[in-house]
BAMAR-128515 format. One record per residue: residue number from 1; chain; x, y, z of N, C-alpha, C, CB in turn. Coordinates in nm, 3 decimals, always signed. Glycine has a CB too. Layout:
i/ch/n.c1/n.c2/n.c3/ca.c1/ca.c2/ca.c3/c.c1/c.c2/c.c3/cb.c1/cb.c2/cb.c3
NUM/A/X/Y/Z/X/Y/Z/X/Y/Z/X/Y/Z .
...
END
This chain:
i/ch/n.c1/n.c2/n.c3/ca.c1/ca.c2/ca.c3/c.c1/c.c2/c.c3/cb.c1/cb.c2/cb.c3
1/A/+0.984/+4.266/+0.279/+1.054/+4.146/+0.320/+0.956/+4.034/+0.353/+1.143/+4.174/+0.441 .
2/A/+0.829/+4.086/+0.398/+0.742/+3.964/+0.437/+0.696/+3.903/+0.358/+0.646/+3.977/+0.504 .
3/A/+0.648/+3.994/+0.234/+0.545/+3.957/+0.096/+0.663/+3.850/+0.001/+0.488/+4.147/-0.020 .
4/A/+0.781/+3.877/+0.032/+0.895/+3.797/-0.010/+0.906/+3.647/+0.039/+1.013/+3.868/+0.035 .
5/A/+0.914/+3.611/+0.178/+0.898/+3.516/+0.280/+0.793/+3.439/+0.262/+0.890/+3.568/+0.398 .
6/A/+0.671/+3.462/+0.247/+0.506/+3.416/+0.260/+0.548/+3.271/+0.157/+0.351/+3.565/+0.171 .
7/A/+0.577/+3.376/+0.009/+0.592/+3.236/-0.086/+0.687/+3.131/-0.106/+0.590/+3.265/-0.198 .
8/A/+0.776/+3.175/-0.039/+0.875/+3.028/-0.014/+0.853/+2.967/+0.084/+1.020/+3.038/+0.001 .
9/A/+0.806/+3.025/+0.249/+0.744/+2.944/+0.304/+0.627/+2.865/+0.248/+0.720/+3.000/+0.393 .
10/A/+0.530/+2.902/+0.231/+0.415/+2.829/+0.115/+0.455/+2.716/+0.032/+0.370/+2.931/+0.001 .
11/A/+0.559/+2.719/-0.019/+0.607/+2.636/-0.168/+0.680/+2.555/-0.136/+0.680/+2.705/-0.282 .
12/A/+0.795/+2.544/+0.006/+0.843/+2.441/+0.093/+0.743/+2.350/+0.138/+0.905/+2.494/+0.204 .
13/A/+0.624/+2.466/+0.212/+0.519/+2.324/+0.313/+0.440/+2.260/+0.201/+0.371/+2.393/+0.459 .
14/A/+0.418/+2.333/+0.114/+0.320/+2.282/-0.019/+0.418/+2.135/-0.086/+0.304/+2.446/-0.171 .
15/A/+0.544/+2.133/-0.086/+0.611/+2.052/-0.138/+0.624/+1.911/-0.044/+0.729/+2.123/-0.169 .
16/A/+0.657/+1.945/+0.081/+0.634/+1.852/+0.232/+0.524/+1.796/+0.199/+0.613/+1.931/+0.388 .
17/A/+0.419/+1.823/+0.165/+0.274/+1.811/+0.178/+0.233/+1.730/+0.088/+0.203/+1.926/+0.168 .
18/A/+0.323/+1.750/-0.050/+0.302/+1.651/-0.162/+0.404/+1.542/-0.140/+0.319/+1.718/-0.310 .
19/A/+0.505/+1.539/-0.087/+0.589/+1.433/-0.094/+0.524/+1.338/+0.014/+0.741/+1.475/-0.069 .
20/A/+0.472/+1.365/+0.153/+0.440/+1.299/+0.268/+0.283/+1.193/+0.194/+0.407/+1.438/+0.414 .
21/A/+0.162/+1.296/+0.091/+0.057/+1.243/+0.078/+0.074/+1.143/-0.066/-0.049/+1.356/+0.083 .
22/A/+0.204/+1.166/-0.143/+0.194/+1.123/-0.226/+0.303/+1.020/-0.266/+0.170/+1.209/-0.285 .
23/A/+0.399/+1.057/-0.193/+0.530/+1.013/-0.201/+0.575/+0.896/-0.100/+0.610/+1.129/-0.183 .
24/A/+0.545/+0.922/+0.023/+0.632/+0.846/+0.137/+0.496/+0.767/+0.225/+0.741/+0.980/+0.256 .
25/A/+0.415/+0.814/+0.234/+0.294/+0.713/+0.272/+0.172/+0.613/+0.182/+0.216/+0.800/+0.343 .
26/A/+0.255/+0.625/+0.046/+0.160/+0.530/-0.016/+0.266/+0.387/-0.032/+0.090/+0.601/-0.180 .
27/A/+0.178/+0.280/-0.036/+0.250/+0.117/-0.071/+0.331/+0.147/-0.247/+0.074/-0.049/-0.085 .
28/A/+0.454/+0.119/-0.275/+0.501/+0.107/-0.342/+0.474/-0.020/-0.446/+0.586/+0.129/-0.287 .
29/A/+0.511/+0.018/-0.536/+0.439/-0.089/-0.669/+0.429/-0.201/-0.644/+0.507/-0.108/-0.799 .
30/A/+0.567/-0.269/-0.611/+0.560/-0.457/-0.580/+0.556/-0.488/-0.453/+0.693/-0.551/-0.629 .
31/A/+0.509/-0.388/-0.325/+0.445/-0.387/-0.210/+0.356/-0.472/-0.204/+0.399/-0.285/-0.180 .
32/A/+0.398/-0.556/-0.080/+0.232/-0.661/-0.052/+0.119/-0.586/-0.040/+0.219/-0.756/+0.099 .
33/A/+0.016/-0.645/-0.037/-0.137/-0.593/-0.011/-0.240/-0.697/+0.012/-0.191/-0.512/-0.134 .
34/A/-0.274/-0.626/+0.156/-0.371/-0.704/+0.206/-0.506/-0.695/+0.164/-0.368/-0.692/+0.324 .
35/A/-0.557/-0.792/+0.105/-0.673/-0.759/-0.007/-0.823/-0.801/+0.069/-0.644/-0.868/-0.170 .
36/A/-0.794/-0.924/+0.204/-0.948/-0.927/+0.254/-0.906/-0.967/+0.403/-1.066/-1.053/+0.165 .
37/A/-0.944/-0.953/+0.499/-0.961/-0.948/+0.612/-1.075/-0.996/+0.744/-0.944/-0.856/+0.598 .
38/A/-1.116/-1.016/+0.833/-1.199/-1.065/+0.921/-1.123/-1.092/+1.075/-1.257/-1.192/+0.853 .
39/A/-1.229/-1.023/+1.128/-1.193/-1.060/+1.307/-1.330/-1.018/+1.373/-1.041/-0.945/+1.394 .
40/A/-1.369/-1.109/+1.486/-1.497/-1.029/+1.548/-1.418/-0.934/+1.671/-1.635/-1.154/+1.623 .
41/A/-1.515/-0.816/+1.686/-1.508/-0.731/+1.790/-1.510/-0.719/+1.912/-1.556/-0.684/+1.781 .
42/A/-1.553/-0.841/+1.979/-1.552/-0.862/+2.133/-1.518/-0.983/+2.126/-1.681/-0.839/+2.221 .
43/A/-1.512/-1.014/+2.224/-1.471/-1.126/+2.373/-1.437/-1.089/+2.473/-1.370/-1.216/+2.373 .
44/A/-1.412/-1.229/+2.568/-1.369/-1.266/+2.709/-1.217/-1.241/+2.694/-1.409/-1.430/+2.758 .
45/A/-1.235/-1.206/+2.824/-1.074/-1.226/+2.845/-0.979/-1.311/+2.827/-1.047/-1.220/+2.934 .
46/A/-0.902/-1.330/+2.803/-0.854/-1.488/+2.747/-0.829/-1.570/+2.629/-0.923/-1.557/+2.779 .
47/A/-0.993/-1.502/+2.557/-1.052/-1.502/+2.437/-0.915/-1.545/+2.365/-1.129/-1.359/+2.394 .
48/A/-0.924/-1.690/+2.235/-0.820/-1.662/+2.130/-0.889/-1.590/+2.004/-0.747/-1.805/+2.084 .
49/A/-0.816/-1.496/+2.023/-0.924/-1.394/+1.908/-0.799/-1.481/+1.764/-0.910/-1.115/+1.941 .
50/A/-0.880/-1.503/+1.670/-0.830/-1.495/+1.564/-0.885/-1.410/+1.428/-0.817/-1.609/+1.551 .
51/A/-0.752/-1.316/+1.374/-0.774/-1.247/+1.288/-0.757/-1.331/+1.181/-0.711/-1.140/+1.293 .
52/A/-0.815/-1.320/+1.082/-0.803/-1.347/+0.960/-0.766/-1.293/+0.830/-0.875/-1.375/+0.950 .
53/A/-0.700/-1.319/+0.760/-0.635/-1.203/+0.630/-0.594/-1.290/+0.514/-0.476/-1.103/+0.679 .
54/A/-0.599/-1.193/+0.433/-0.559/-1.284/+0.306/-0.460/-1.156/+0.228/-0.728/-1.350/+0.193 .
55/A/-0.333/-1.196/+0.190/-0.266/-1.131/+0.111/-0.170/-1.151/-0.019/-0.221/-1.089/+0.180 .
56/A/-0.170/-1.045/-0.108/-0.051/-1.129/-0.223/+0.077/-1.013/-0.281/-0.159/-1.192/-0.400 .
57/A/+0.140/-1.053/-0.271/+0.267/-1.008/-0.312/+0.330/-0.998/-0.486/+0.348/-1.101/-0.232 .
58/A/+0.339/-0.895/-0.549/+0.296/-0.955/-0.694/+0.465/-1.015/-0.706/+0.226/-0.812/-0.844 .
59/A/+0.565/-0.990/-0.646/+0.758/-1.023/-0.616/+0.703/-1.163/-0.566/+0.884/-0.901/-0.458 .
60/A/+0.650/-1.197/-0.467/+0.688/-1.365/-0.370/+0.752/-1.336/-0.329/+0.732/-1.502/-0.405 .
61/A/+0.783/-1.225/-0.282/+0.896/-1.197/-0.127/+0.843/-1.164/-0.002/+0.998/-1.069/-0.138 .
62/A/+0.725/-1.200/+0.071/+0.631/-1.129/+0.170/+0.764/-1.172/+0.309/+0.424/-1.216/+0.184 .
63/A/+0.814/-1.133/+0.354/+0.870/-1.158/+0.513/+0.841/-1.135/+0.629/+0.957/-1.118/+0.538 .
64/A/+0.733/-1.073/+0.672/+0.707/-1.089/+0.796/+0.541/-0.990/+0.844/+0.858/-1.038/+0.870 .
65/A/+0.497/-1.014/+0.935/+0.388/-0.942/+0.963/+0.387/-0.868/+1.080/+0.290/-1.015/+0.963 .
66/A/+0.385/-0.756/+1.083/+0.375/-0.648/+1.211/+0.256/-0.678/+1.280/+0.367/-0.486/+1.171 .
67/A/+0.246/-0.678/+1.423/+0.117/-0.673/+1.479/+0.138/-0.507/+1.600/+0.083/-0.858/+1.571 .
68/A/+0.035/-0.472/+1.620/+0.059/-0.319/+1.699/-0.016/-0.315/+1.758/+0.062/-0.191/+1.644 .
69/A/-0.051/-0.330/+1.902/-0.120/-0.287/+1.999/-0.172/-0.176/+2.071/-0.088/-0.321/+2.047 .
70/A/-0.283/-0.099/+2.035/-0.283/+0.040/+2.073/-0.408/-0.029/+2.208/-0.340/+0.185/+1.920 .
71/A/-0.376/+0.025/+2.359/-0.499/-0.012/+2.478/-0.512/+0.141/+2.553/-0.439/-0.159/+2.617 .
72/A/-0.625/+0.195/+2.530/-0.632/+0.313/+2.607/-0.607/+0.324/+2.760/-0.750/+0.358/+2.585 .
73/A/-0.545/+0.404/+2.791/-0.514/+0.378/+2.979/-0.380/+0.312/+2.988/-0.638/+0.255/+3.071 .
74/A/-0.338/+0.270/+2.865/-0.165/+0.199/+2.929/-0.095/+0.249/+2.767/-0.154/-0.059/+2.974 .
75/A/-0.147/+0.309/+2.617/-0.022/+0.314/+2.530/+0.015/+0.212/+2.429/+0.085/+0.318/+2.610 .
76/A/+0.056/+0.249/+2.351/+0.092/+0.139/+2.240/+0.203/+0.032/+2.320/+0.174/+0.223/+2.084 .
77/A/+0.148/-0.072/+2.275/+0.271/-0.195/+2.334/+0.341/-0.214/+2.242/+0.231/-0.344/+2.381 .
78/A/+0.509/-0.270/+2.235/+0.577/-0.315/+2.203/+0.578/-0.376/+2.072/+0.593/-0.359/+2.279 .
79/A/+0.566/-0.355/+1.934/+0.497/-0.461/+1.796/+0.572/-0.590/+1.831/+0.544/-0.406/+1.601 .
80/A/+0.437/-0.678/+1.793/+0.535/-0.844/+1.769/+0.549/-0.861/+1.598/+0.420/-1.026/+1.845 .
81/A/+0.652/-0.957/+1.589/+0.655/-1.010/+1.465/+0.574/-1.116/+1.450/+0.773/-1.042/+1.428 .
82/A/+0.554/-1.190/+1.306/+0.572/-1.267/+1.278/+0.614/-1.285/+1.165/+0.512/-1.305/+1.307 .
83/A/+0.678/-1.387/+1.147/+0.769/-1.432/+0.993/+0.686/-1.507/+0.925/+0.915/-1.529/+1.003 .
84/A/+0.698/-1.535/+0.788/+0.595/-1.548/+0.714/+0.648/-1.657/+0.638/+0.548/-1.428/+0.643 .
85/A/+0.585/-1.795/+0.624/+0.676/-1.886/+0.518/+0.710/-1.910/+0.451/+0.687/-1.939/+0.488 .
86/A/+0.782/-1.954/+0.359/+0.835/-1.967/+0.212/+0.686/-1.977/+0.146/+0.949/-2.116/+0.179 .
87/A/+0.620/-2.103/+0.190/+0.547/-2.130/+0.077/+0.397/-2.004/+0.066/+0.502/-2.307/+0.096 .
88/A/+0.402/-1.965/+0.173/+0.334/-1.819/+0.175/+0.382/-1.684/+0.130/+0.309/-1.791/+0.295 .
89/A/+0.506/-1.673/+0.046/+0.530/-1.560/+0.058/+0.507/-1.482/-0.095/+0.664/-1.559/+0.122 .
90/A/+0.433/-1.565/-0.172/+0.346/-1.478/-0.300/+0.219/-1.460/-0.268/+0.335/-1.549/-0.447 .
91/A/+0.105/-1.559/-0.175/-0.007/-1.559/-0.202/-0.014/-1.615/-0.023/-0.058/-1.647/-0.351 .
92/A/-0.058/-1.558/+0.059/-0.123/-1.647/+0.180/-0.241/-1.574/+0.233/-0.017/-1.673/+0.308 .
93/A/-0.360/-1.688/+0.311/-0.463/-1.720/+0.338/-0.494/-1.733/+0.447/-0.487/-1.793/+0.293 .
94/A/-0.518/-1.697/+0.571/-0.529/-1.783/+0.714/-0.562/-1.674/+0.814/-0.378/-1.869/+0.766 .
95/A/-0.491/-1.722/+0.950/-0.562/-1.662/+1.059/-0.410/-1.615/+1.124/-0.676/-1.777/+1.158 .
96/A/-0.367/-1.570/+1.173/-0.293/-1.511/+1.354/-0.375/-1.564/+1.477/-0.306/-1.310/+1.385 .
97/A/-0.337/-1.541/+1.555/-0.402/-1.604/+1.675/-0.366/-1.537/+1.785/-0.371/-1.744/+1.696 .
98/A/-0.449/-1.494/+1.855/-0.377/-1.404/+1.991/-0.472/-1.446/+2.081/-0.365/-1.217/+1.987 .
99/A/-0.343/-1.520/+2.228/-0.507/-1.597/+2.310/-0.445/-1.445/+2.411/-0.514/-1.850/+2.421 .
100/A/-0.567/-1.433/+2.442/-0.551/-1.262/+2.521/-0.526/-1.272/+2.687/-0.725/-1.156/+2.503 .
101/A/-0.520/-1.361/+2.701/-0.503/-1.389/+2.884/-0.310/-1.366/+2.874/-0.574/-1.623/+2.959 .
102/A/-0.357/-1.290/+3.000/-0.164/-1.229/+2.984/-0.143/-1.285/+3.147/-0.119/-0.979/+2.959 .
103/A/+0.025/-1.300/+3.141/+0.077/-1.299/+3.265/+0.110/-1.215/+3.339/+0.149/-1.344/+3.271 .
104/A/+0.059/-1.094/+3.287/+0.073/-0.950/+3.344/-0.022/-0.891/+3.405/+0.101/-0.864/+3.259 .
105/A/-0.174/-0.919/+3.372/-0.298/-0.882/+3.412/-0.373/-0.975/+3.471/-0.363/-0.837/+3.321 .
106/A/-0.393/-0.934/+3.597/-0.505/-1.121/+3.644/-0.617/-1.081/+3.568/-0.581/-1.169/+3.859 .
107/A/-0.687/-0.933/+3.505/-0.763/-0.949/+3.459/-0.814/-0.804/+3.386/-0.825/-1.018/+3.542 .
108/A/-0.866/-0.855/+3.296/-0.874/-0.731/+3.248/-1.038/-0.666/+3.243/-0.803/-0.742/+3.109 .
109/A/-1.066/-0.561/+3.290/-1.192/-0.524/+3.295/-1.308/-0.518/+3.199/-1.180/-0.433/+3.329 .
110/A/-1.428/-0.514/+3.147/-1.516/-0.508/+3.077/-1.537/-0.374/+3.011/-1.607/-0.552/+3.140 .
111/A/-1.533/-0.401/+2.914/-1.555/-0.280/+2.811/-1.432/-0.212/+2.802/-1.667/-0.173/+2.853 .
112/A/-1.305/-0.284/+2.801/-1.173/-0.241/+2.762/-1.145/-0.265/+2.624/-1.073/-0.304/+2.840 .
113/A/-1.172/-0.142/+2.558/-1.131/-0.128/+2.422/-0.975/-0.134/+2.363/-1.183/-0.007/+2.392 .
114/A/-0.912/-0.268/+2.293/-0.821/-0.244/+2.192/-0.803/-0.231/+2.064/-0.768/-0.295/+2.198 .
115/A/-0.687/-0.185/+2.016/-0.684/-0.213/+1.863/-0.570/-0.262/+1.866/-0.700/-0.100/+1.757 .
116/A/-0.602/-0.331/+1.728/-0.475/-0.402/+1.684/-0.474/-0.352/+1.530/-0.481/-0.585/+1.706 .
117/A/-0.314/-0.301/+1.479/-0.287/-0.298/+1.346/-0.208/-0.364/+1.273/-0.261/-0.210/+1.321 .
118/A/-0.229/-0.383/+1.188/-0.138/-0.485/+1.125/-0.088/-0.482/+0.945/-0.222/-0.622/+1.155 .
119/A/+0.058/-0.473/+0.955/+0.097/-0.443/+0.844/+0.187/-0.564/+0.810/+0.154/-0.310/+0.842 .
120/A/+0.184/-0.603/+0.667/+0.309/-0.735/+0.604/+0.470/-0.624/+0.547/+0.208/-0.852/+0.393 .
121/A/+0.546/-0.657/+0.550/+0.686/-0.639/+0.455/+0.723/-0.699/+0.425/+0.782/-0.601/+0.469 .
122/A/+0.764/-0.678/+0.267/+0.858/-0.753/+0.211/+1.007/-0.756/+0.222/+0.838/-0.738/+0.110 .
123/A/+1.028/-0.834/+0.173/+1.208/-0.847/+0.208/+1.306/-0.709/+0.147/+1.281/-1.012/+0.109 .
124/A/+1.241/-0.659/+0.062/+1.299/-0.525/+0.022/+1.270/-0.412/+0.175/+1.201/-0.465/-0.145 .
125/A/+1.149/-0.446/+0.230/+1.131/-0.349/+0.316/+1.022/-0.275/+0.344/+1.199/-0.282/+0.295 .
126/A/+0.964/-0.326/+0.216/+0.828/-0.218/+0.121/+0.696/-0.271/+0.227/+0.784/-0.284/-0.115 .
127/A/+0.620/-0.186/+0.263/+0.506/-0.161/+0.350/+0.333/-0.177/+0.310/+0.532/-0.023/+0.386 .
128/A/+0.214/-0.259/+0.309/+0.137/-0.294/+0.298/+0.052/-0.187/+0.311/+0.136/-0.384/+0.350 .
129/A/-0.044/-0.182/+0.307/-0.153/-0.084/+0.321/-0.166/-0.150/+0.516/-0.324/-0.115/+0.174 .
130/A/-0.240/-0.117/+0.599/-0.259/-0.097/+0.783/-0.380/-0.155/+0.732/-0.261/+0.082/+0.895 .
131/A/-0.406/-0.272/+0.825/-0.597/-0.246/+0.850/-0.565/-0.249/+0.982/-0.745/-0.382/+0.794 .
132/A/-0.692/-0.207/+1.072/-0.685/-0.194/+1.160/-0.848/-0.209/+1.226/-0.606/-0.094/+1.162 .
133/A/-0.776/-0.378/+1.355/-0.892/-0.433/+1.407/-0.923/-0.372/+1.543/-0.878/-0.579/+1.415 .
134/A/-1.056/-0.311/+1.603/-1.098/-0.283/+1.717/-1.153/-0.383/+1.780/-1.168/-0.192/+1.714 .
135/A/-1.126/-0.425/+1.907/-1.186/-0.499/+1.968/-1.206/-0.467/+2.138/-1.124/-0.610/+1.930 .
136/A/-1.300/-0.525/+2.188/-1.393/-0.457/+2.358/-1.358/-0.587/+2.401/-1.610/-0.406/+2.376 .
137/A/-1.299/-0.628/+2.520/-1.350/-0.737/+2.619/-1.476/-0.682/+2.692/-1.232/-0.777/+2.732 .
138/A/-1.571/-0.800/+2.670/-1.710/-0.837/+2.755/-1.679/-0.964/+2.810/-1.858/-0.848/+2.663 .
139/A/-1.767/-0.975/+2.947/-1.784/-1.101/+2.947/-1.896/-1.195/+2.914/-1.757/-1.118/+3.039 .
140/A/-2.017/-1.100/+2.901/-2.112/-1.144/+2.840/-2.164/-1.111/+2.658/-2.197/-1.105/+2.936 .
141/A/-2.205/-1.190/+2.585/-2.244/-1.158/+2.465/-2.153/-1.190/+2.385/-2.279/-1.040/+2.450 .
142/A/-2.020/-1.287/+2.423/-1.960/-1.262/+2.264/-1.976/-1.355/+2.155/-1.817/-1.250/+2.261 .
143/A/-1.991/-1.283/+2.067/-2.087/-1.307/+1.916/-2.054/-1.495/+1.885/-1.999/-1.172/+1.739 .
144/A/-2.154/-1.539/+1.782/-2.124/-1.673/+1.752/-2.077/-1.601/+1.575/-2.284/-1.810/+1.780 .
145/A/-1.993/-1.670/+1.522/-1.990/-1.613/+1.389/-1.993/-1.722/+1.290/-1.869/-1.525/+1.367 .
146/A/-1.995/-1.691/+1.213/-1.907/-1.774/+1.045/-1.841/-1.733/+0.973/-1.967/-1.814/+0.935 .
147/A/-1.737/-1.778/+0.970/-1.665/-1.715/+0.838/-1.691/-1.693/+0.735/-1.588/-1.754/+0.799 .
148/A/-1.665/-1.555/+0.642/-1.744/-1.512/+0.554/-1.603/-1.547/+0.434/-1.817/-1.341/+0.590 .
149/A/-1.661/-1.577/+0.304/-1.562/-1.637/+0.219/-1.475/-1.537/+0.172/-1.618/-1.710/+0.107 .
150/A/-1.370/-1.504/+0.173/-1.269/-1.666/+0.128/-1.204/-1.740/+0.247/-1.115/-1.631/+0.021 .
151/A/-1.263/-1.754/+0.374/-1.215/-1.774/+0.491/-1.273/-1.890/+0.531/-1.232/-1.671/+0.574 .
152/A/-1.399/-1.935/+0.482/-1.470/-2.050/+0.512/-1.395/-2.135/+0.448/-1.609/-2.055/+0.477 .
153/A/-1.361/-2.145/+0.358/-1.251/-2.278/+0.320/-1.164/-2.354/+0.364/-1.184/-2.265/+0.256 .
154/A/-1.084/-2.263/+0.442/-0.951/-2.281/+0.483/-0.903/-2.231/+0.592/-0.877/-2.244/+0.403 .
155/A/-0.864/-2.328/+0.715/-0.847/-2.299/+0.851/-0.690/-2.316/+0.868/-0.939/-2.395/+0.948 .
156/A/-0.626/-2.210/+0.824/-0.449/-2.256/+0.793/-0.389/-2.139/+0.958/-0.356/-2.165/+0.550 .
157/A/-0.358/-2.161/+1.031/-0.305/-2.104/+1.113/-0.152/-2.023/+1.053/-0.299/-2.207/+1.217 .
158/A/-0.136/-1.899/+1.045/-0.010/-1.822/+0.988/+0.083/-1.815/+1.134/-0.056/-1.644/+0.913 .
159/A/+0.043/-1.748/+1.221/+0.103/-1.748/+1.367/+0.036/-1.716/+1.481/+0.202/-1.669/+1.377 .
160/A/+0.128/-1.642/+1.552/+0.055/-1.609/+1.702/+0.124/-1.477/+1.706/+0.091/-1.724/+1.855 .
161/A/+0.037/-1.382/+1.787/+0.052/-1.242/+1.826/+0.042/-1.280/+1.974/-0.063/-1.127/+1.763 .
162/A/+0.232/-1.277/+2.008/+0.232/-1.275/+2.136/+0.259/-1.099/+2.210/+0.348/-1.389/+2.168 .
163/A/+0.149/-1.039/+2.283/+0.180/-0.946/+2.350/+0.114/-0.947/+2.441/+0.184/-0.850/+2.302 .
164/A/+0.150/-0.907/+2.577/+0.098/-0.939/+2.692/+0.029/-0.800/+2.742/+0.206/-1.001/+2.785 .
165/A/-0.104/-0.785/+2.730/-0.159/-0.739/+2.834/-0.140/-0.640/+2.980/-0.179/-0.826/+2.852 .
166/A/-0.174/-0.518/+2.970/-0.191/-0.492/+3.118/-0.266/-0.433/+3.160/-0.116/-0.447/+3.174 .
167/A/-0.339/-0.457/+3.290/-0.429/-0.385/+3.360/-0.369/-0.213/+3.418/-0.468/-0.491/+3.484 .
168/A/-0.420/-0.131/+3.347/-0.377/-0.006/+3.404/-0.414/+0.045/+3.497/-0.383/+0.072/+3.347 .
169/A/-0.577/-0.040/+3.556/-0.621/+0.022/+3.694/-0.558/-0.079/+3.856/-0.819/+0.020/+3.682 .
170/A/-0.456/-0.152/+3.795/-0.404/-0.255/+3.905/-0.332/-0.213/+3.950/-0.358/-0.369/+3.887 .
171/A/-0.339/-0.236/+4.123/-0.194/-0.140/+4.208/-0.153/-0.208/+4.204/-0.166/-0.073/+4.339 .
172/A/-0.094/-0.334/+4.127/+0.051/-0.397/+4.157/+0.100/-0.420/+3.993/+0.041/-0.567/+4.263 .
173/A/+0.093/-0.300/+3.912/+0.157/-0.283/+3.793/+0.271/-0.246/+3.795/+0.105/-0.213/+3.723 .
174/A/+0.322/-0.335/+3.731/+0.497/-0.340/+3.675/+0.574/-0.265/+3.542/+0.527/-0.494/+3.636 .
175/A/+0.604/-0.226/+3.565/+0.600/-0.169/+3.409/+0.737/-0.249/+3.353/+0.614/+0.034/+3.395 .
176/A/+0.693/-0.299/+3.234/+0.768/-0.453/+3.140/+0.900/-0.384/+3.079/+0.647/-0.533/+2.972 .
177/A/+1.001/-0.481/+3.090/+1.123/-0.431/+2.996/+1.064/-0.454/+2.861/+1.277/-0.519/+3.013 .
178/A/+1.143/-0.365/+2.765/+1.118/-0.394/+2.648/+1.197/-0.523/+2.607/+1.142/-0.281/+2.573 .
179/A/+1.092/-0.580/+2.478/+1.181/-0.733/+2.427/+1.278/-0.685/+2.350/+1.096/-0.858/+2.329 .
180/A/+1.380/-0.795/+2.341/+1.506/-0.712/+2.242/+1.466/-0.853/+2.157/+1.721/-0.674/+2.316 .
END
């Protein structure tokens, strides 16, 4: 009965295994794709970090951009949107903007590591490839940069990544309703 069992268990997870790596987590054909990217790794608190990305849609249907907050010591926050414009929605170029000073944290400590991920959808639904930016608040050292091309050209603001911040070592933490 066991030597019976072994291979259909086997040939179920073997099948799971191909549908999950091959099937349900890859970007679908006329899926946007984010093709170049840029953000520096530190700042101040406060800091307006701007990411930079460039993406194209081979449809012109791009609708909106996920942003995802992963902060060790407090948990993934809440994703923000942003919506994406008509005239951006085959080919866009630019930055997000997240000024990091929250009304939730008077402050946030040094050497507090986040990430941020970020995925586009299209109006069908269809899912981008993730990049995914790490970034440390310091208060000292943060970098002078330049934009490296195709970013030096063009200073087009796409939106803002509003998510607020919290200090997890503060005794007067609140814990936030979720946004509807």
């Amino acid at each position: 009965m066991k030597t019976k069992l072994f291979p259909c268990v086997f040939g179920v997870l073997a099948i799971i295994f191909l549908f999950y790596t091959h099937g349900w987590t890859q970007s679908k054909p006329n899926a946007p794709m984010i093709t170049n990217t840029f953000a520096v790794d530190k700042g101040y608190y406060g800091y307006s970090w701007k990411i930079y990305i460039e993406a194209e849609d081979p449809d012109g249907d791009m609708h909106k951009m996920v942003a995802e907050v992963d902060q060790p010591g407090w948990g993934p926050y809440f994703p923000d949107t942003i919506m994406i414009k008509s005239q951006n929605q085959h080919h866009l170029k630019g930055y997000i903007q997240w000024n990091t000073f929250s009304k939730n944290a008077a402050h946030i400590r040094d050497f507090t590591p986040i990430t941020l991920r970020l995925s586009i959808f299209d109006k069908a639904g269809n899912a981008s490839n993730v990049v995914v930016f790490p970034f440390e608040f310091v208060s000292r050292g943060v970098p002078k940069y330049e934009l490296p091309s195709p970013f030096n050209k063009d200073d087009t603001r796409l939106g803002y990544v509003i998510i607020d911040l919290y200090d997890p070592f503060s005794a007067t933490l609140e814990v936030p309703e979720p946004r509807r």
